[in-house]
Every structure is written in C-alpha cells, then in structure tokens.
N, C-alpha and C positions, 0 to 999 in steps of 0.2 A: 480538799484536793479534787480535782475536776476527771472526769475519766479519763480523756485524754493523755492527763499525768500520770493515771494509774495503766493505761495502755503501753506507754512510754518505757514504763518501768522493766528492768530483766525480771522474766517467769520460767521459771523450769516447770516443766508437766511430764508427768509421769502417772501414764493409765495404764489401766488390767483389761488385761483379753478376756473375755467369760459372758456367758449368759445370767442376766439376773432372775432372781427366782430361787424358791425354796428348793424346788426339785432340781435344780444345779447343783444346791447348796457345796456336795462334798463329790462330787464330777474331776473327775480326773483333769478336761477341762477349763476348768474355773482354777486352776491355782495361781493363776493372777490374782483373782479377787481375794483369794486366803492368802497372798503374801500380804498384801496391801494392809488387808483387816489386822493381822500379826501384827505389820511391822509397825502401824499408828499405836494399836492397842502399849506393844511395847514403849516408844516413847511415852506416853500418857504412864505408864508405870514409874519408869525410871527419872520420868523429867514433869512432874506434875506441873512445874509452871513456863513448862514452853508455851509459845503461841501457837495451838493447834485446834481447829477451829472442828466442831460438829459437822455431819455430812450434811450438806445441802443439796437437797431434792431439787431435780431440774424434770421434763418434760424426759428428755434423751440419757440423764447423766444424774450421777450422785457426786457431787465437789466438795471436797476437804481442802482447808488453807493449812499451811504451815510457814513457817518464818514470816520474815519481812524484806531480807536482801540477801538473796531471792527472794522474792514472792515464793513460793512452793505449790504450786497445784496437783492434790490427788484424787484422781477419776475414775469410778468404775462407771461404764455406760451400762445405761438401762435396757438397752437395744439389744435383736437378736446379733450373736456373731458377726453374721453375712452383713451388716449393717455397720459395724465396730470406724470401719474408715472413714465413713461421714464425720461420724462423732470425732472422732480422732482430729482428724482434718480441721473440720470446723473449728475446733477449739486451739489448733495448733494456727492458723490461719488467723483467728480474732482475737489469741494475745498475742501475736506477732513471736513466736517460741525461735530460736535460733535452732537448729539442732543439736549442738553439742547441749541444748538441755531439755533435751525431749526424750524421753523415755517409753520401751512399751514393754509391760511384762507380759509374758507369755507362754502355753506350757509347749511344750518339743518330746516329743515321744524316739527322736533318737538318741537323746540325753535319757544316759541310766537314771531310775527314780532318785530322787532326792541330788543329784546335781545341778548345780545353776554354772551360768554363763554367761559374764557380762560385757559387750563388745559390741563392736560395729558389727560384725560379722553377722550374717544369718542364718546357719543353719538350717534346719528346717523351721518350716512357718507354715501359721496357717494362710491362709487365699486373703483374707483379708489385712495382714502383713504386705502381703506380697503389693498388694494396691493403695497400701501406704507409700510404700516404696517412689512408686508408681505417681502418683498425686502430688509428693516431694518435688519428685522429680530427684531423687536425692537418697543413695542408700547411708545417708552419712550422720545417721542419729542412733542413738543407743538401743541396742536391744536384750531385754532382761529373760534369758532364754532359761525356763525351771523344768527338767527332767520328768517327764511322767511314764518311762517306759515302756510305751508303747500299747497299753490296754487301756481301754477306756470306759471300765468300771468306776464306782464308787469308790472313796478310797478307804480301808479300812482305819481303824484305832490307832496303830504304829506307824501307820504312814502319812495320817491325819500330822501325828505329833512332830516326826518329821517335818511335813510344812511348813507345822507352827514354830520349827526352829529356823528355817531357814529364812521365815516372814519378818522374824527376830533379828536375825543376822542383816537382812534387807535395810532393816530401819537405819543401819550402820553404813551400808556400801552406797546409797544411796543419796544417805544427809538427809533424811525426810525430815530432821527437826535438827537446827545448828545450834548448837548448847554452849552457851559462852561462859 
C-alpha cells in the first residue's frame, strides 16, 4: 500500500492535553494523558487481540494505532502545553482528520472532579484549545472535557482511582478499539 493510499484513508485522532514527564506524572493537568493510558491499558485487558499497536516515539509525540477502519490514532505530545496546537495541528493537517473525528481530551477545572463532558461545546479551555479552535478555523470538533475541580495539585490515591475509571469508561465512548 503506497502512502498516499494510507493518507487517503478515514483517521480519527484523538490526543491528550498534558505535559510529558515524570513530574507531571499525577498533575491534575495531565488527565488527558491518564485517560488515554486507562482507556488503552483497558482495551489490552478485555480485548487481548485487538489491533492495538505500542506507543511509538516521535520527536514532538508518542503515537498508538488502533483498528483499521478507522485507522484510530492515539497521541500524547511530547511538547510543553503552550506548544500542544502545533502538534495537534500538524498531525490533524497531515492525515487530513475531518472533524467530526478529531478529538481532544482535556482537564476543565469548572467541571466538578471526576465529571467528563463530551461535545462540541467548549467550556472552559486551556489557551491552547482556544488556538486550535483558532487554526481550524472551525469550533466543530469534539472536545473530551475531564473535571479537575479547579486546584491544581497532585491528585491524591481516590482520585487517582477515579481517573483510572473514568479512562476505563473512555475506552468505551470513544471506540478506541472496535471489537467485532
């Protein structure tokens, strides 16, 4: 198959807002990147023989494949924040992404902890949201909005486990692996 065919093809992308790094790790922040890690890890439990590919290491990004129609792409960037819309951009621009399969998780500290929110709509966002938007030209792509309550501590053990359900439930609303 030649790239062009593989360009061709429908991609849904769905990436995490968050800083990489161990000192993020458990960052009120980052629970993009702990839905994400949940909601694969889940698949990989329940569906050991989906097609769910290892993170591949990029310069800007960590890439997971899932299915095949969709293609499924899952991205946490490598990049500070303030940087996330490049990355975003880029990759929504170079597989050609439609909107309606573009995804961005992200936490909203006006959502009580442990709420999500999934819609067009944007509630609050971070600055680099807001210039997705923006670069679109287009507010008409999904946004995967996760409840952090408004403090931007660490999260503790219960609130941890919490994520890890919610990353669980994601694997589901999402379709991150289409199980025939």
């Amino acid at each position: 198959m030649t790239e062009e065919k593989n360009i061709e093809e429908k991609v849904r992308l769905i990436i995490a807002y968050g800083n990489p790094g161990i000192r993020y790790a458990k960052a009120r922040s980052n629970v993009g990147y702990m839905i994400i890690d949940y909601a694969v890890e889940k698949v990989r439990k329940l569906y050991p023989n989906a097609m769910v590919s290892g993170w591949a290491m990029r310069s800007k990004y960590m890439l997971m494949t899932t299915n095949l129609n969709p293609l499924t792409m899952v991205v946490k960037p490598r990049t500070p924040t303030d940087k996330f819309d490049d990355v975003a951009f880029g990759l929504y621009a170079f597989y050609r992404v439609i909107p309606e399969d573009f995804y961005i998780i992200y936490p909203d500290e006006n959502l009580t902890f442990g709420q999500f929110d999934i819609s067009k709509n944007l509630g609050s966002a971070p600055e680099a949201i807001l210039k997705m938007e923006k670069k679109l030209n287009s507010k008409d792509f999904w946004k995967v909005r996760i409840g952090i309550g408004g403090a931007n501590e660490e999260l503790n053990e219960v609130e941890l486990a919490k994520i890890k359900f919610i990353g669980e439930k994601m694997a589901y609303e999402l379709e991150i692996a289409h199980i025939t």
